[in-house]
FIDO-71529 format. One line per 8 residues: number of its first residue (from 1); their letters; for each residue z, x negated, y negated of C-alpha. Coordinates in nm, 2 decimals, always signed. Layout:
NUM> a> Z:X:Y; ... $
***
This chain:
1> xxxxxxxx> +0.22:-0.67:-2.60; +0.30:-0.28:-2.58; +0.29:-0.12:-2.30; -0.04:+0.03:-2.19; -0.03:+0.48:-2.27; -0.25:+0.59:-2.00; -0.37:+0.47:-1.66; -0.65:+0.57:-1.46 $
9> xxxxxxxx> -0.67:+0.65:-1.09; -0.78:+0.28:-1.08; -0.51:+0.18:-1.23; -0.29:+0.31:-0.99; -0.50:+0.26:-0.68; -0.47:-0.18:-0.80; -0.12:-0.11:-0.81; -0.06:+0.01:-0.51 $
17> xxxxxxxx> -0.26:-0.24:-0.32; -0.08:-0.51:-0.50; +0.27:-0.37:-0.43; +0.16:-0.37:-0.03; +0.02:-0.72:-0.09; +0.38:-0.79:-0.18; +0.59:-0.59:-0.03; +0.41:-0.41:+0.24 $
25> xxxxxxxx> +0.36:-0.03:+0.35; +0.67:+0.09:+0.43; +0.72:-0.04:+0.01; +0.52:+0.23:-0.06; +0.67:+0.50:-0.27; +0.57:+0.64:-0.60; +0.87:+0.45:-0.76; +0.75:+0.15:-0.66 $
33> xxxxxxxx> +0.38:+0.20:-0.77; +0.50:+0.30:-1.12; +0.74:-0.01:-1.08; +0.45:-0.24:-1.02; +0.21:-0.03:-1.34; +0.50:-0.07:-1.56; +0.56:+0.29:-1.59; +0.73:+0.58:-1.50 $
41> xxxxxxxx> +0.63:+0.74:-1.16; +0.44:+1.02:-1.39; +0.12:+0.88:-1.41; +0.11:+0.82:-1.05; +0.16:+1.20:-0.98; -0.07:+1.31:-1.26; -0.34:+1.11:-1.14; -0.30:+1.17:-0.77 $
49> xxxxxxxx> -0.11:+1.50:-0.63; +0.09:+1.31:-0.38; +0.16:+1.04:-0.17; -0.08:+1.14:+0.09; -0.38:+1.13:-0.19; -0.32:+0.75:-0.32; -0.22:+0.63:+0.07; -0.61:+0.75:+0.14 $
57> xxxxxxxx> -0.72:+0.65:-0.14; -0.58:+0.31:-0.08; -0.66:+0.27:+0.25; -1.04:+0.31:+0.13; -1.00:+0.04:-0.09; -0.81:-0.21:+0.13; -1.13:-0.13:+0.41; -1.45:-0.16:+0.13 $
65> xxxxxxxx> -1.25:-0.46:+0.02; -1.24:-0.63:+0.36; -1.62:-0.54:+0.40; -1.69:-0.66:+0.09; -1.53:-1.00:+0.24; -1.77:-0.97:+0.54; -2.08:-0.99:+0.37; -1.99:-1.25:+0.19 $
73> xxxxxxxx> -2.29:-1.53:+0.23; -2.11:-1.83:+0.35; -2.35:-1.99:+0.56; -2.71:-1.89:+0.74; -2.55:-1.72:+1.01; -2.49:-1.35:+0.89; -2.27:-1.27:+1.20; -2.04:-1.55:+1.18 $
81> xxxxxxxx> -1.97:-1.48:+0.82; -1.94:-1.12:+0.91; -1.62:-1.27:+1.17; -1.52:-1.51:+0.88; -1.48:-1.24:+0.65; -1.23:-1.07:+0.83; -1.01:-1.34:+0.89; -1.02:-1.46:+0.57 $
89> xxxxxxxx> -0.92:-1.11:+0.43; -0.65:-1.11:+0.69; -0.53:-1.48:+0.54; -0.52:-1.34:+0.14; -0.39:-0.97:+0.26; -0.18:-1.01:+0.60; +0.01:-0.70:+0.51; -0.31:-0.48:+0.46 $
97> xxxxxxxx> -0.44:-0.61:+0.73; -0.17:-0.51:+0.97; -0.17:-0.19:+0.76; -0.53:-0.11:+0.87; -0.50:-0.23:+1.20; -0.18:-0.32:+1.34; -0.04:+0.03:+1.27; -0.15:+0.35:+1.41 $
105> xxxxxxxx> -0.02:+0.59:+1.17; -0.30:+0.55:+0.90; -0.40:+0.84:+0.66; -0.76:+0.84:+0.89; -0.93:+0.60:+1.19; -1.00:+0.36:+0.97; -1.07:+0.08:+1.21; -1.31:+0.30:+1.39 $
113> xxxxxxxx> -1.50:+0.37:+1.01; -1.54:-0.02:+0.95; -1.63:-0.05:+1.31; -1.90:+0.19:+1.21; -1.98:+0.02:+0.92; -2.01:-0.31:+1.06; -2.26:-0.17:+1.32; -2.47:-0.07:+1.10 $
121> xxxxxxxx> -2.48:-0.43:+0.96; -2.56:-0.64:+1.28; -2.78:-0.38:+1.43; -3.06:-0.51:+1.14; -2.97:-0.87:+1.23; -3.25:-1.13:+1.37; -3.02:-1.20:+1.66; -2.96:-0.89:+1.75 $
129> xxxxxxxx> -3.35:-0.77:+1.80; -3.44:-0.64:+2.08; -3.09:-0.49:+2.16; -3.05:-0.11:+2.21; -2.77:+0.05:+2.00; -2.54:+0.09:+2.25; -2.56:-0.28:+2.34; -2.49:-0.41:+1.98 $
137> xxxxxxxx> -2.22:-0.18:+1.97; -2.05:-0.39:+2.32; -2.17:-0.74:+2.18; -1.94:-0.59:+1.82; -1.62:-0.44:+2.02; -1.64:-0.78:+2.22; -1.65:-1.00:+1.87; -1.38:-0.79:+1.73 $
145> xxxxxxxx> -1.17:-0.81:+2.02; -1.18:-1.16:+2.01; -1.17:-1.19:+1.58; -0.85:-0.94:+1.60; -0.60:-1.20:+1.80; -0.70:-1.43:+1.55; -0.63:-1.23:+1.28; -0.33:-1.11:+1.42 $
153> xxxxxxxx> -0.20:-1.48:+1.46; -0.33:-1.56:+1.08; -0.13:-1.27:+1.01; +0.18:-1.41:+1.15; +0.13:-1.77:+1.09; -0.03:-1.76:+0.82; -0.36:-2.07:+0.79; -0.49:-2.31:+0.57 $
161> xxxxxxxx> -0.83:-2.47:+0.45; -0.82:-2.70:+0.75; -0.76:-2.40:+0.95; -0.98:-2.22:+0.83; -1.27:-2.49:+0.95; -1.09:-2.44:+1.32; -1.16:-2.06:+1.29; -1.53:-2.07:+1.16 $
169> xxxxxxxx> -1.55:-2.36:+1.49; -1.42:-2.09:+1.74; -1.57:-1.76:+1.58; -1.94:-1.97:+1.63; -1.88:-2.06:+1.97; -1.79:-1.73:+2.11; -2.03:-1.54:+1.91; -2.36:-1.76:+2.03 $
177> xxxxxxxx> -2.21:-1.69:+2.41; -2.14:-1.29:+2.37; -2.48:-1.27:+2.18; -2.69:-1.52:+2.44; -2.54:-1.31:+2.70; -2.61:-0.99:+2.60; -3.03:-1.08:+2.51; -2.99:-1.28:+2.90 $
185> xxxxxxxx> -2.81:-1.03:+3.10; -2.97:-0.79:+3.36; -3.04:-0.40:+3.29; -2.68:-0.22:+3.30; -2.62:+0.01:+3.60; -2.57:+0.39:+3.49; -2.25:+0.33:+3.60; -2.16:+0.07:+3.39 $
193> xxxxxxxx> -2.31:+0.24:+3.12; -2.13:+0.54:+3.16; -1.77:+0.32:+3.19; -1.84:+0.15:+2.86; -1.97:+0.46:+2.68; -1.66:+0.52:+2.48; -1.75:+0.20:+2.30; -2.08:+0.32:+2.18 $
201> xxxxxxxx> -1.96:+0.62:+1.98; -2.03:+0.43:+1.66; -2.38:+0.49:+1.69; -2.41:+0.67:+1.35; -2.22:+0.43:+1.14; -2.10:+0.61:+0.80; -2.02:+0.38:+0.48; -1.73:+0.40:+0.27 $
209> xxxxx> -1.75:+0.66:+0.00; -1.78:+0.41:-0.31; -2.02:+0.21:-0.12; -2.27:+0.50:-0.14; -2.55:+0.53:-0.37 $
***
């Protein structure tokens, strides 16, 4: 088969997701995305102007790729597959997933842009009626708290389909408590309200660039 002339930004971008897949960030040079095209390093500098420019725009696709995985319909419970979705990325892509949000130096707050996106998706949930903003937003930060030690131990352990079944068992559990309790609780003081503000600054949740219409 001859080797393939041109490549689009695409191109490039499924490149260098597959060559952290592999090999993970600190893998991630020009060199090694041309490596992993079958090219020289050219067409990764004439479709992007640097290194900067394909880290964002991977990073963009690693995150519309993991909330692609949350909404995923894999039962009748919309917020559970949200949590599901999440781990199961972190099972296929424990590198990008440690990327996104194991690591601080990211190209942007990407954890706090999925965060954002994610509101927006339980806010409109049946469960989640009745609920001011701000108190989706604590019922969220509490579920991802609690889906991000999982991941991080998929990440490092790794899982199967039998543990996978463990996972969904747990992720259920806790989300019928943090949900039940936040539709059962009393009023919250001002004070408390003012001491878990900084959780509720996703209140304008912004999707991903390629996600818009």
């Amino acid at each position: 088969m001859a080797r393939k002339s041109t490549f689009s930004p695409e191109d490039i971008v499924q490149a260098g997701f597959r060559l952290v897949d592999k090999k993970g960030r600190d893998q991630l040079t020009a060199r090694q995305v041309a490596q992993e095209l079958g090219s020289s390093t050219a067409p990764v500098y004439s479709n992007f102007g640097n290194m900067e420019e394909l880290e964002k725009a991977l990073f963009e696709e690693a995150g519309s790729r993991l909330l692609k995985a949350t909404q995923s319909a894999d039962s009748d419970n919309k917020f559970l597959d949200m949590g599901m979705g999440v781990l199961d990325f972190a099972w296929k892509h424990p590198r990008w997933y440690e990327a996104l949000f194991l690591v601080k130096n990211t190209p942007e707050d990407h954890d706090l842009k999925i965060m954002e996106a994610l509101l927006k998706d339980v806010s409109i949930l049946e469960s989640f009626e009745g609920l001011a903003i701000s108190e989706c937003t604590i019922v969220l930060k509490k579920m991802a708290i609690f889906t991000h030690g999982l991941a991080t131990e998929i990440c490092i352990s790794g899982g199967s389909e039998h543990s996978r079944e463990e996972w969904r068992i747990l992720l259920a559990e806790v989300g019928e408590t943090i949900v039940r309790d936040a539709h059962e609780r009393t009023p919250r003081s001002p004070l408390e309200i003012e001491l878990l503000g900084s959780l509720c600054d996703c209140s304008n949740p912004q999707p991903f660039a390629e996600e818009e219409d």
